[in-house]
VEXVEX-449297 format. One line per 4 residues: number of its first residue (from 1); for each residue x, y, z of N, C-alpha, C, O. Coordinates in steps of 0.1 Angstrom, whole numbers. Example, Ala and Ser with C-alpha at 12.3 -4.5 7.8 and 13.67 -1.06 7.14 Angstrom:
1 = 132/-57/78/123/-45/78/132/-33/78/142/-33/85 ~ 128/-22/71/137/-11/71/129/0/79/134/11/80;
This chain:
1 = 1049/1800/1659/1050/1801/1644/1038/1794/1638/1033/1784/1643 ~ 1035/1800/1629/1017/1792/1623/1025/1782/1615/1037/1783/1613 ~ 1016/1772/1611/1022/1759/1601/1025/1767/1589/1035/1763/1583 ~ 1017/1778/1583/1021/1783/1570/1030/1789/1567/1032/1794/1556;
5 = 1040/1788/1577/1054/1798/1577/1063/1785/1576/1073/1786/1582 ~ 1062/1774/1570/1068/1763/1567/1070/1767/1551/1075/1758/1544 ~ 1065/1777/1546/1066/1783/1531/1075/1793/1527/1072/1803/1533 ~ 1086/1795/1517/1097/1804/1516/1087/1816/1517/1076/1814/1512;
9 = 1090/1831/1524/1084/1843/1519/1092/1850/1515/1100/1855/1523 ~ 1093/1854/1499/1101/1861/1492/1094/1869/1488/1082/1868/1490 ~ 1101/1880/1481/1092/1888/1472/1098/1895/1467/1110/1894/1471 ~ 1097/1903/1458/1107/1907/1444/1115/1914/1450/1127/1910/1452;
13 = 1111/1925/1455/1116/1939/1464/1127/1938/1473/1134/1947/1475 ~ 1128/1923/1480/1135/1917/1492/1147/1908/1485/1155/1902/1492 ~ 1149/1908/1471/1153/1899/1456/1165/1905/1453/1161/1916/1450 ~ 1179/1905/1452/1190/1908/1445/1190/1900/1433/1186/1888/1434;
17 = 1196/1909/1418/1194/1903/1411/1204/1892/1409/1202/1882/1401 ~ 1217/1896/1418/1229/1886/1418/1227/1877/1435/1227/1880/1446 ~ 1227/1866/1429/1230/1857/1440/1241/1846/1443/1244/1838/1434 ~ 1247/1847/1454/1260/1834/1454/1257/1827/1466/1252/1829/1477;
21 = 1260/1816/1459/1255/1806/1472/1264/1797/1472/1266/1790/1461 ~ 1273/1795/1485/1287/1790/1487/1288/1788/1502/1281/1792/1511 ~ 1302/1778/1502/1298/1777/1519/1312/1767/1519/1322/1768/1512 ~ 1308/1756/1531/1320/1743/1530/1312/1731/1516/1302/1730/1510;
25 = 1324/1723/1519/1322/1714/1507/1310/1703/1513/1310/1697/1524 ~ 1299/1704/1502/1294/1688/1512/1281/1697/1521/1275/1690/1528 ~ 1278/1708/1521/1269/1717/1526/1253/1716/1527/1243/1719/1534 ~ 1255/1709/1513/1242/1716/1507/1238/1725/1499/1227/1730/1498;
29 = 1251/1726/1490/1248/1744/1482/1237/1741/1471/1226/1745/1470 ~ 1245/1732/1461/1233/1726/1452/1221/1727/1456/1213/1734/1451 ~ 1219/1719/1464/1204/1717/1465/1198/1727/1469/1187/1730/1463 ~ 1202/1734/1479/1198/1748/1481/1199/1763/1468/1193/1773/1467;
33 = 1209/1757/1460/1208/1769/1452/1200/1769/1437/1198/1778/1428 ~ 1196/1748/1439/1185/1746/1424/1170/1751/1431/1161/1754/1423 ~ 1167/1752/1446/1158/1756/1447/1152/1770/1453/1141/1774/1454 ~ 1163/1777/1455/1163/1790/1456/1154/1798/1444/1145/1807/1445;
37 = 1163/1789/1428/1163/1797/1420/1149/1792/1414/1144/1798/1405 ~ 1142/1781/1418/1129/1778/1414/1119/1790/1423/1108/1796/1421 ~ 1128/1787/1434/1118/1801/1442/1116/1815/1432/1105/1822/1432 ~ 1127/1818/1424/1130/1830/1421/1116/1828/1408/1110/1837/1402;
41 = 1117/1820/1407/1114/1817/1389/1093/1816/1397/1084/1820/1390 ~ 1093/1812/1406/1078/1811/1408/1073/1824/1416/1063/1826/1422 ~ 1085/1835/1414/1080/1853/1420/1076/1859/1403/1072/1870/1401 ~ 1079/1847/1391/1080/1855/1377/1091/1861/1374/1090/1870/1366;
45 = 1103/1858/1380/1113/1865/1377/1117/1857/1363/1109/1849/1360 ~ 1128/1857/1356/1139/1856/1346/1148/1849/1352/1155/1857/1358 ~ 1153/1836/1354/1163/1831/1360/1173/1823/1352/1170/1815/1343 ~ 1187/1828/1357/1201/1817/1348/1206/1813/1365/1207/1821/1375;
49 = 1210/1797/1365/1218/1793/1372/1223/1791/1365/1221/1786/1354 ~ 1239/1798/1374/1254/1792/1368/1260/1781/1375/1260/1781/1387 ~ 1264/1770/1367/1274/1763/1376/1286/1762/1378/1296/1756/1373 ~ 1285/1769/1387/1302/1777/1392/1312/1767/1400/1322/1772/1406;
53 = 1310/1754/1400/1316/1744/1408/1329/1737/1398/1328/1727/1391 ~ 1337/1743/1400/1350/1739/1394/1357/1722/1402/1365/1714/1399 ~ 1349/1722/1412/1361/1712/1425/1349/1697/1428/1352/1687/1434 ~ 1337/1698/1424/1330/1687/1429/1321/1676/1417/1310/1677/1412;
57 = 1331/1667/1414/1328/1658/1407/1316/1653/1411/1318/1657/1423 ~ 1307/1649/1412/1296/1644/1419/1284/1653/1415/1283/1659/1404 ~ 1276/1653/1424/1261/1661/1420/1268/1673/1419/1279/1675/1424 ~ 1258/1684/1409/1263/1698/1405/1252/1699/1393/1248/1692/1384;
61 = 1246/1714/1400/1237/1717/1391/1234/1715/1372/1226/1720/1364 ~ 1243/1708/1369/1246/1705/1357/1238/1694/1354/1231/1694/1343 ~ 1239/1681/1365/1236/1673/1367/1216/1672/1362/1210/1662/1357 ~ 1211/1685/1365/1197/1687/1370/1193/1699/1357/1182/1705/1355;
65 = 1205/1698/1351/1196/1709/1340/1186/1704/1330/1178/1713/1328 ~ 1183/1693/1324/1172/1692/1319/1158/1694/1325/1147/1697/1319 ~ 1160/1691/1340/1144/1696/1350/1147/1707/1348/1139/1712/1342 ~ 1159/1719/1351/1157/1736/1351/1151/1739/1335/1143/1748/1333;
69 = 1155/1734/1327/1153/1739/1314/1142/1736/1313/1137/1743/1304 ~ 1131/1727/1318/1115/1723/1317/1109/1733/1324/1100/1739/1319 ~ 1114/1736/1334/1112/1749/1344/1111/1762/1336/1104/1771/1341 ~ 1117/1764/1327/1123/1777/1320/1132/1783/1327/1132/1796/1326;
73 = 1143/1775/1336/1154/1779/1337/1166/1779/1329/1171/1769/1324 ~ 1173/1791/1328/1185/1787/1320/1193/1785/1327/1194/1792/1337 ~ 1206/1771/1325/1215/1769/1333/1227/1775/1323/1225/1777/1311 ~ 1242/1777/1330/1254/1778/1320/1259/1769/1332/1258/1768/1344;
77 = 1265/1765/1321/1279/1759/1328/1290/1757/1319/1292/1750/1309 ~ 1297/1766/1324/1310/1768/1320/1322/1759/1324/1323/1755/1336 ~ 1333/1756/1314/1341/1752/1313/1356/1756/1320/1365/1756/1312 ~ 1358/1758/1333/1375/1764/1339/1384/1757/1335/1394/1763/1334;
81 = 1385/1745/1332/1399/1734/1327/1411/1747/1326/1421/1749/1333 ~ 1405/1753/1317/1420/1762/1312/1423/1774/1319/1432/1781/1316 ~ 1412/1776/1330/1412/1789/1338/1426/1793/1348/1429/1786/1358 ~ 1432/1803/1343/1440/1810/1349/1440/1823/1356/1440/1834/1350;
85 = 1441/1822/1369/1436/1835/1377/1444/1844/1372/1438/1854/1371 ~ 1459/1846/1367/1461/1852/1362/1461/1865/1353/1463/1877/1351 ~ 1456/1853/1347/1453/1863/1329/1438/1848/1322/1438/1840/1312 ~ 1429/1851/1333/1415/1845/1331/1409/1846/1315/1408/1855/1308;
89 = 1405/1834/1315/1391/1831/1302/1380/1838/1310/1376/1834/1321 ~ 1376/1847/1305/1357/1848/1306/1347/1843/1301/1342/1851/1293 ~ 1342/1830/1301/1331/1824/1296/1322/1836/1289/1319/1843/1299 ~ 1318/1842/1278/1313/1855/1274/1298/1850/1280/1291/1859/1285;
93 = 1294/1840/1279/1276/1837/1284/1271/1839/1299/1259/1840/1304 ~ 1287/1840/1307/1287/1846/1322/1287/1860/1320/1278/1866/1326 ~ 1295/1867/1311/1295/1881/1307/1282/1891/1303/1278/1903/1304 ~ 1277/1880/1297/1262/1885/1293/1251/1883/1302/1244/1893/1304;
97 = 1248/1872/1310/1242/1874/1320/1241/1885/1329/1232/1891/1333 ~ 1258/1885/1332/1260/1904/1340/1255/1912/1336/1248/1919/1343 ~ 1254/1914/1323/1252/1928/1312/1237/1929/1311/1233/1940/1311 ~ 1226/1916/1310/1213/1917/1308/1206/1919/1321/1203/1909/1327;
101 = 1203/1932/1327/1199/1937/1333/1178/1927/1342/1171/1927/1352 ~ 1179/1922/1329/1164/1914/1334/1163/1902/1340/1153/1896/1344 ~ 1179/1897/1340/1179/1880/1342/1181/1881/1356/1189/1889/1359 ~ 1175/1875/1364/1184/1871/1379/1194/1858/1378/1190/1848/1372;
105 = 1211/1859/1385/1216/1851/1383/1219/1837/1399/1219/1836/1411 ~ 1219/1835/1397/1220/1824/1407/1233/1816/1406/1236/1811/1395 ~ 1240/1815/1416/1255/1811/1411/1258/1801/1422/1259/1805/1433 ~ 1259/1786/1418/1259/1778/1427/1278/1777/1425/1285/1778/1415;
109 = 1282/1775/1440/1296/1779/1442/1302/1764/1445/1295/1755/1450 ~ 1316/1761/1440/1320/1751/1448/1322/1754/1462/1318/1765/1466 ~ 1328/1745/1470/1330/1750/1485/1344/1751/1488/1354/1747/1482 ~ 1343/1758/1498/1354/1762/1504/1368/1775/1492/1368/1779/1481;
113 = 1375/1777/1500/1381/1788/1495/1386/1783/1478/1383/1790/1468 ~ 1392/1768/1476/1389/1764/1462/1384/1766/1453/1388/1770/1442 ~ 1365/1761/1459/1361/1762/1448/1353/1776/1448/1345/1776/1439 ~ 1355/1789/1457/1354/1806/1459/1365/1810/1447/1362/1819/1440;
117 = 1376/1802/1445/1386/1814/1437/1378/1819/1427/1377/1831/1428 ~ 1373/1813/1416/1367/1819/1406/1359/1831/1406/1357/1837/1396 ~ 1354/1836/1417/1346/1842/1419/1352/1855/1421/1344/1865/1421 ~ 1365/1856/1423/1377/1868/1427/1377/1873/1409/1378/1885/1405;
121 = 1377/1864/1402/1381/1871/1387/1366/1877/1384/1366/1884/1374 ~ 1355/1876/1390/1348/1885/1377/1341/1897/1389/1331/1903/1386 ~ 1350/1898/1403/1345/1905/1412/1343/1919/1410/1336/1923/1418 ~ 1347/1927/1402/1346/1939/1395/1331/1941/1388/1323/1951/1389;
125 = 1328/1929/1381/1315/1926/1378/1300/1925/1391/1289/1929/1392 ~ 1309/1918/1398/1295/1915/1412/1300/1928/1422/1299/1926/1434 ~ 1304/1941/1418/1303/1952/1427/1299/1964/1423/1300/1975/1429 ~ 1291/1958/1407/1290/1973/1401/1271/1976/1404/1264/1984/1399;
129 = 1267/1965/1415/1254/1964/1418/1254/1959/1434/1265/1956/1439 ~ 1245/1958/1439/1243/1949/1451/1236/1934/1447/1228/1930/1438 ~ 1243/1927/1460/1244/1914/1454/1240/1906/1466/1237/1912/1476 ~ 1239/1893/1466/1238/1888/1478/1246/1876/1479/1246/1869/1469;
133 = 1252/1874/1485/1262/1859/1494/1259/1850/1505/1262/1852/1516 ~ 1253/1840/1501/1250/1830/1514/1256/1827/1518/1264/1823/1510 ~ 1262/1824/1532/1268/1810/1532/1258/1798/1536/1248/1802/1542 ~ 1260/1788/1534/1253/1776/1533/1260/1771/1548/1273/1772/1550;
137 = 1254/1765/1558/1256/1762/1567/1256/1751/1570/1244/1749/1569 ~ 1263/1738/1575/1255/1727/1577/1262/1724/1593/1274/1725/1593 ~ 1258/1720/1604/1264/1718/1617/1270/1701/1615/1278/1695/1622 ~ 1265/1697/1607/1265/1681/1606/1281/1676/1596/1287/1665/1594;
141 = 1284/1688/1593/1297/1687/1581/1307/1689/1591/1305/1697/1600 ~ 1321/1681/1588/1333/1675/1600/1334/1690/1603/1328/1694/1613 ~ 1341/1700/1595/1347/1709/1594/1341/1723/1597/1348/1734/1598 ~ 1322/1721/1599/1314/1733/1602/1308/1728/1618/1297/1733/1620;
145 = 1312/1722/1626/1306/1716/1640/1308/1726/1649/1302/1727/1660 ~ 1320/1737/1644/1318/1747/1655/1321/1761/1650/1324/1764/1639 ~ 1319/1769/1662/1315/1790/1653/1332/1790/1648/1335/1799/1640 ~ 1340/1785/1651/1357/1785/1654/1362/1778/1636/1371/1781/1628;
149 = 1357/1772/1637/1356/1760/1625/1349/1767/1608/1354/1770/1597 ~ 1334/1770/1613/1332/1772/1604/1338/1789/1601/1338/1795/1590 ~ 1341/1792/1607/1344/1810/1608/1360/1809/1598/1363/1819/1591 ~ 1368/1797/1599/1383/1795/1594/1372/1795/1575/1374/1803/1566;
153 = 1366/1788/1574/1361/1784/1560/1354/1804/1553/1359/1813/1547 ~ 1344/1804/1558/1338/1816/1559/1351/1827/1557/1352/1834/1547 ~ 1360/1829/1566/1371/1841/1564/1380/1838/1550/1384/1846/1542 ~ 1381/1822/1552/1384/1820/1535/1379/1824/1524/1384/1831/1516;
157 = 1368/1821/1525/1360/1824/1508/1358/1839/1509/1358/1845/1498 ~ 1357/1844/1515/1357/1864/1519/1371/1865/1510/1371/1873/1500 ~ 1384/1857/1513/1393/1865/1509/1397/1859/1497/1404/1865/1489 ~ 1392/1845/1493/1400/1850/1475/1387/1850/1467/1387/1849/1454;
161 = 1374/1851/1474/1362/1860/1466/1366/1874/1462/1370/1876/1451 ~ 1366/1884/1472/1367/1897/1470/1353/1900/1475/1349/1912/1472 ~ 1346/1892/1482/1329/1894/1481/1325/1896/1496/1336/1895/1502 ~ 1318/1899/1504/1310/1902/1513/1296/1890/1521/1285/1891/1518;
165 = 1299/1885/1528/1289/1876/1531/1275/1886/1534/1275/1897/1539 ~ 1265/1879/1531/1251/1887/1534/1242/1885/1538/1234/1893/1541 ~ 1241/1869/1542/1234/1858/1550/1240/1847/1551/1250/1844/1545 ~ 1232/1838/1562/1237/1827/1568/1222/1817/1565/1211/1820/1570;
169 = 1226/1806/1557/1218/1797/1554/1218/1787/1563/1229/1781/1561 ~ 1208/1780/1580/1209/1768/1575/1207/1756/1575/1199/1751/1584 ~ 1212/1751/1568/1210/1737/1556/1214/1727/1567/1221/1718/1560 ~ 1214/1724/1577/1218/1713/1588/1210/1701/1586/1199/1700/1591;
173 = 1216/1691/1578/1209/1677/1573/1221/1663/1575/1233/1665/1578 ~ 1218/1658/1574/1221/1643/1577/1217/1632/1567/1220/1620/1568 ~ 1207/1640/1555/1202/1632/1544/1193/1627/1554/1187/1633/1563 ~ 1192/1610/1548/1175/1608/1551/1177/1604/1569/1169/1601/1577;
177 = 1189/1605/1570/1185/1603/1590/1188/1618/1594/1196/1621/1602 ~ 1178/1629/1585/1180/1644/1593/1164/1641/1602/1156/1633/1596 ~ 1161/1646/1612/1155/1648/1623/1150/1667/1625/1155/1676/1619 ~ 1143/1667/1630/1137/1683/1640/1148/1681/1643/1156/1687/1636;
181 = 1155/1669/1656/1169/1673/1664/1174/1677/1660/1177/1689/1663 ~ 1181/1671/1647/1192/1675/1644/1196/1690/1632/1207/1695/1629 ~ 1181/1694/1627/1181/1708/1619/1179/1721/1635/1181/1733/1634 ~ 1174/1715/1648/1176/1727/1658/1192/1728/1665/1197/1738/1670;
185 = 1198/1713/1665/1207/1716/1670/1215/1730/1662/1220/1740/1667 ~ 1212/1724/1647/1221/1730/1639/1215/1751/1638/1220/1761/1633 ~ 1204/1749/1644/1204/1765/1640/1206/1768/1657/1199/1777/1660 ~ 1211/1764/1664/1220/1767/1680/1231/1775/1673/1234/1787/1673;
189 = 1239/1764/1667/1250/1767/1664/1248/1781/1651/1257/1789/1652 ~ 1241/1783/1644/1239/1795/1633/1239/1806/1642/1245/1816/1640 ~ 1230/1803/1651/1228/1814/1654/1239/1820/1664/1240/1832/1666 ~ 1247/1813/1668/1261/1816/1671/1269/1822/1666/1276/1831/1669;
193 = 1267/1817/1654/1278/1821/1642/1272/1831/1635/1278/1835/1625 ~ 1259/1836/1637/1255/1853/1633/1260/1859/1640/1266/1868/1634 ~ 1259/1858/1654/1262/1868/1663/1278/1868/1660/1284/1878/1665 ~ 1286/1860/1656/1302/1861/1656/1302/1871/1641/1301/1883/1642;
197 = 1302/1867/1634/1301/1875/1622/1288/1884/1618/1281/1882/1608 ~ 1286/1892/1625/1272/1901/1622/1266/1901/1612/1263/1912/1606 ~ 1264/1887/1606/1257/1888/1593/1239/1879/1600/1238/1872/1610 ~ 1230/1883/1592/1215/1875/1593/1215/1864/1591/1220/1860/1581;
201 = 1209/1854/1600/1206/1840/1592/1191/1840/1584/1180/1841/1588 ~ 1197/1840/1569/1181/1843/1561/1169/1833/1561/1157/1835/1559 ~ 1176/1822/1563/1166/1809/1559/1169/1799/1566/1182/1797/1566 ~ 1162/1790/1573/1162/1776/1577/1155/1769/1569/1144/1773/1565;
205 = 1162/1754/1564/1158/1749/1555/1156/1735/1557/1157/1731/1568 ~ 1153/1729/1549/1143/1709/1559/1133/1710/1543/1129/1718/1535 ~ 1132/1698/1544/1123/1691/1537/1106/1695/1541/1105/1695/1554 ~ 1091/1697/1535/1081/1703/1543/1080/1700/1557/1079/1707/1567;
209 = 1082/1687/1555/1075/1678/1574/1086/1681/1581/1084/1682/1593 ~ 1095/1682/1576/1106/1688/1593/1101/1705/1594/1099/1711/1604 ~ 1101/1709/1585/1097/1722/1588/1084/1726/1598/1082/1735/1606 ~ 1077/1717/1592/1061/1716/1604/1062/1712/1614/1053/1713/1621;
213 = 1077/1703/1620/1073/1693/1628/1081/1705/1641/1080/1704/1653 ~ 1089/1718/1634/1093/1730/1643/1087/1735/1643/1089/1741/1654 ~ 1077/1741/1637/1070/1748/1642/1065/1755/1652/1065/1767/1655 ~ 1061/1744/1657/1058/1751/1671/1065/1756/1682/1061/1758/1693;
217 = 1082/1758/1675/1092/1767/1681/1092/1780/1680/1099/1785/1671 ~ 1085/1788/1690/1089/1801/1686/1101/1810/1689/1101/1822/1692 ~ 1113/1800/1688/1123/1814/1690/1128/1811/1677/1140/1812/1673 ~ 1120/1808/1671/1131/1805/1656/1118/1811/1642/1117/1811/1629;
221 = 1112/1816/1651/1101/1822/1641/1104/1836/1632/1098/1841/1623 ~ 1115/1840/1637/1116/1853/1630/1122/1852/1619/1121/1862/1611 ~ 1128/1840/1616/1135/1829/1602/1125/1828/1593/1113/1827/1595 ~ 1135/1830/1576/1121/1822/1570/1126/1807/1567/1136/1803/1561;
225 = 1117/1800/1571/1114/1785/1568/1115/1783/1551/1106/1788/1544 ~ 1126/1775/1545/1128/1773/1531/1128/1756/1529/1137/1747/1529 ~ 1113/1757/1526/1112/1738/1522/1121/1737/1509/1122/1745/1500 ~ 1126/1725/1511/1134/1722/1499/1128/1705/1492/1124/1695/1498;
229 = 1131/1707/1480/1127/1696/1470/1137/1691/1468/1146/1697/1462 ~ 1135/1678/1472/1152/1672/1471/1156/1667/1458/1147/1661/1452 ~ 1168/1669/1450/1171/1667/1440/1185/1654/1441/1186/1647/1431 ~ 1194/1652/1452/1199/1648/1455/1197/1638/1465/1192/1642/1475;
233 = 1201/1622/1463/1203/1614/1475/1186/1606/1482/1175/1612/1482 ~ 1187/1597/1485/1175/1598/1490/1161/1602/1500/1149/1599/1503 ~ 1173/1616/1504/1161/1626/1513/1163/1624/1520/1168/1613/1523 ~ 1160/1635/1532/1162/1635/1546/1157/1630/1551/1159/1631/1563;
């Protein structure tokens, strides 16, 4: 792998205009999904992150909306308090994002089947196009250490989404004691867990210098390498 492949390669064509990025709790989704959408925003696209995290008190793209809005990102974040799967509130500013055809959406998910329910009420909406679903991977989280483990979380959010997984992110960190070791152990295990669920792993992700420091791995070259800008915690 050349050092320059330590740089996301996107491009519009390769781009759904709907994105969900979801996984277990504690993953990584945030961070991975405020910088996806800066990725999207530096192809010249039109970008809304939603903050779709109903379950995690703590960091949440809400947290970071005054840097997205410097960005010229638009964030929503909507209000569930009173959400009933039932007979659901539709935030109308989620409704319109659907409907405006120019925005790309980016939808940072709570984790685990919890914080997936929401995403079953406007699934009628995310099937009237192609869309994309990450899951966010981390080998380092109690509950994602094995294909058996993470595959129980994964079959969850499939079923009270209504949604389709379409990549495998992953995000194997440890914060600031993550290591090369410990982001290759963690793509052993992805790549396990592609071949169990025949979905792609889209992206391996690390901070620039872990990503250089693999490099010179080539069985992992067919990956794209997604440096991430840490927004959270004091870094890997």
């Amino acid at each position: 792998m050349k050092n320059d492949a330590v740089f996301y390669n996107l491009n519009k064509d390769d781009v759904k205009r709907i994105t969900v990025i979801t996984g277990h709790f504690g993953s990584g989704k945030t961070e991975f999904a405020l910088n996806y959408a800066l990725a999207l925003k530096e192809l010249g696209l039109d970008v809304i992150i939603i903050d779709f995290d109903i379950v995690n008190p703590y960091f949440r793209t809400k947290d970071a909306e005054q840097f997205l809005l410097n960005q010229k990102i638009d964030v929503i974040s909507p209000e569930f308090a009173n959400l009933n799967i039932e007979n659901p509130y539709l935030p109308p500013e989620i409704l319109r994002a659907f409907d405006d055809k120019s925005k790309y959406i980016v939808f940072d998910v709570g984790g685990d089947k919890d914080g997936a329910t929401p995403l079953g009420v406007y699934n009628e909406h995310f099937l009237k196009e192609e869309y994309d679903m990450f899951f966010v991977l981390n080998e380092r989280r109690l509950l994602t250490q094995s294909v058996d483990d993470a595959l129980q979380i994964y079959n969850e959010i499939k079923y009270v989404s209504r949604l389709d997984f379409t990549g495998i992110v992953n995000n194997t960190h440890l914060m600031q004691y993550t290591n090369k070791e410990i982001l290759l152990e963690g793509q052993k295990l992805a790549e396990k867990f592609s071949v169990k669920t025949n979905i792609p792993i889209k992206f391996i992700t690390a901070t620039p210098k872990i990503l250089a420091e693999i490099s010179e791995y080539s069985d992992i070259n067919t990956y794209n390498c997604f440096p991430l800008r840490l927004f959270v915690g004091p870094g890997f």
